[in-house]
Every structure is written in structure tokens, then in C-alpha cells.
C-alpha positions in Angstrom: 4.7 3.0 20.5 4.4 2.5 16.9 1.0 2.0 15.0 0.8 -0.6 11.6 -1.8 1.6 9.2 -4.0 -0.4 7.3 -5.4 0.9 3.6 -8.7 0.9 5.2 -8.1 3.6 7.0 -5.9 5.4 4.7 -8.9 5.7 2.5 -10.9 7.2 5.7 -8.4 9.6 6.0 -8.5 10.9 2.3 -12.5 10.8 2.3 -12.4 12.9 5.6 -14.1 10.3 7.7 -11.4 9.9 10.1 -9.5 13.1 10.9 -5.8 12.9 11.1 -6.1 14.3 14.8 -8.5 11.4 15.4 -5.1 8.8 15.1 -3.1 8.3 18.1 -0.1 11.0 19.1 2.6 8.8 21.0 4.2 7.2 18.5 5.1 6.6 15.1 2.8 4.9 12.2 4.0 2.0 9.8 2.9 0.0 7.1 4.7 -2.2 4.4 4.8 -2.5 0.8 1.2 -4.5 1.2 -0.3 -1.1 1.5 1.2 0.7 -1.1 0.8 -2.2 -3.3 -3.5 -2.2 -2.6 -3.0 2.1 -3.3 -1.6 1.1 -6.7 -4.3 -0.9 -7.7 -7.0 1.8 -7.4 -8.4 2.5 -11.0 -9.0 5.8 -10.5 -5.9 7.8 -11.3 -7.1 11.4 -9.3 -7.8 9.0 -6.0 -4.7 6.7 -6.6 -2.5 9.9 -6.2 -4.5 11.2 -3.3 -4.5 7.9 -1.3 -0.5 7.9 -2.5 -0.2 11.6 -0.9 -2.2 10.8 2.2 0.1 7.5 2.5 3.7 9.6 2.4 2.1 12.4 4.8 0.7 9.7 7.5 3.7 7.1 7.3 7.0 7.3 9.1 8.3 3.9 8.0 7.7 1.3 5.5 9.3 -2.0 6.8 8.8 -5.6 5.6 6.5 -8.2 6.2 6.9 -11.0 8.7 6.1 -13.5 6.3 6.6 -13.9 2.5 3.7 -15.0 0.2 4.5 -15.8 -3.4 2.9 -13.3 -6.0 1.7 -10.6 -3.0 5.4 -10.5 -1.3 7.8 -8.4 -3.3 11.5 -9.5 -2.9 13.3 -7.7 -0.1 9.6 -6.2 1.2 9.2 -9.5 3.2 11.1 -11.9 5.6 11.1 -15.5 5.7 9.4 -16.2 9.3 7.3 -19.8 9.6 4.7 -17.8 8.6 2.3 -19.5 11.4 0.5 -16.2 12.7 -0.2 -15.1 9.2 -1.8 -18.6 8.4 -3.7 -17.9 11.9 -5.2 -14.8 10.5 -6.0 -16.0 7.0 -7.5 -18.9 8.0 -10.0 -17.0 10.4 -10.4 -14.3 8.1 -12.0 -16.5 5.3 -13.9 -18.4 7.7 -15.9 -14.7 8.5 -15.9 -13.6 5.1 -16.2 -16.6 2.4 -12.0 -16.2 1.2 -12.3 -12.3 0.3 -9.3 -11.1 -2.4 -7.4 -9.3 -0.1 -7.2 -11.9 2.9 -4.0 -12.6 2.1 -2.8 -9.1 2.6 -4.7 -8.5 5.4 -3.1 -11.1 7.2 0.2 -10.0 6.3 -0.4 -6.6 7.7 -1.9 -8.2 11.0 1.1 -10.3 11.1 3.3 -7.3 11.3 1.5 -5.9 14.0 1.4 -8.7 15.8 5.3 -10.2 15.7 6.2 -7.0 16.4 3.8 -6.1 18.9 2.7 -3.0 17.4 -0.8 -1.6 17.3 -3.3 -2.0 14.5 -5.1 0.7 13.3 -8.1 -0.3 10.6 -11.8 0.6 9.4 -12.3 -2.9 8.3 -14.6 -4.5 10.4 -13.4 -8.2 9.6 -10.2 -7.4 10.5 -10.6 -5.8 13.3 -12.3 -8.5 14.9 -9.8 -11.3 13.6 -6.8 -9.1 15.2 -8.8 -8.8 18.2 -9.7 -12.8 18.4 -5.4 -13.0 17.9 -4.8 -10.7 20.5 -3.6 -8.2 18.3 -3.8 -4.6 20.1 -6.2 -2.6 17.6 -7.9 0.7 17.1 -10.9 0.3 15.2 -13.1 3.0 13.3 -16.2 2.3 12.1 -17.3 2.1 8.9 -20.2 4.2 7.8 
């Protein structure tokens, strides 16, 4: 089994909300350069590096997104699919959430569970629920 971690929950781990023996043990965890590319944008240096450390101790993979999307796909991070389930998953994310910033990568980190048939694992609500709608197995924890 292998698990696609979203940044949401990266930053759950780091602030101690989710405890790393709250995430599944029978199998492995992945993301893509989507993640680490929403880590580096943090502002704050001291929590950049800690999200950063969290990242390299939780994942066992980085592998490319299904799709490419110019200026969020980086060259060699992303393949060339038809892109149709990530335009699924963008489309009903902005219809829940008025076209947040980060749809676009959300959908490409859905995507990648999806094609793949990997599980999801994600604090944010909206995407949850847009994964779920897809059929996307995911493991939801709740935002306080």
C-alpha cells in the first residue's frame, strides 16, 4: 500500500496535531515535488526548515505528477497524461471554495493518488471531500 501525503498534514505533523503513530503502518508514504514546492514557500525560515525536516523523515519517495501544469510543474517532476482527472478535481474544487491559490496543486496531488490508486492522506477539509466525491481512497484528519 502506499500513501500520497499532502502539506496539510505535513504541517499537522510538525505542530503535533497528528502524531506520526496516528498515520497508517502497511505501507510506504509519497508525495511529489508539489509538496516540497508549497514547504518552500513558507515565509518563516525556523518553520520552513521544520516542515522540510518533517517532509525527509515522513517520505519514502518523491515521484512525479500525473499531469503537467505550466508554471506549478517543474520539468522532469511531472508527466504528460491528458490531464482529465486533474481538471475533474480542479474544477470541483473551485466550485467549493471560490478558485483558492493552491487548487491547482491540490489537484495534482489528488491526481497522483488517484491514477495510481494510492491512498490520500490530508487535513484539508475541501480536499478531502473532493477526493472522496472522485472516489479517491482518503484518510482525513480534522482540522482544529
Amino acid at each position: 500500500m502506499k500513501y500520497v501525503v499532502d502539506t496539510s498534514l505535513i504541517n499537522k505533523l510538525v505542530d503535533g496535531t497528528v502524531g506520526a503513530d496516528e498515520l497508517p503502518n502497511d505501507g510506504s508514504f509519497v508525495a511529489s515535488h508539489i509538496q516540497i514546492d508549497e514547504i518552500n514557500r513558507t515565509k518563516n525560515a525556523e518553520r520552513r526548515a521544520k516542515l522540510l525536516e518533517k517532509f525527509a523523515e515522513t517520505i519514502d519517495e518523491v515521484m512525479p505528477t500525473e499531469s503537467f501544469v505550466l508554471g506549478v510543474s517543474q520539468l522532469g517532476g511531472g508527466r504528460l497524461g491528458d490531464g482529465a482527472a486533474y481538471q475533474s478535481i480542479k474544477e470541483e474544487l473551485d466550485a467549493r471554495n471560490k478558485g483558492k491559490s493552491n487548487n491547482c496543486e491540490d489537484a495534482l496531488i489528488a491526481e497522483v493518488a488517484m491514477n495510481n490508486e494510492y491512498t490520500l492522506l490530508t487535513a484539508d477539509f475541501d480536499l478531502y471531500q473532493v477526493a472522496y466525491a472522485q472516489g479517491i481512497g482518503t484518510i482525513y484528519w480534522t482540522t482544529t
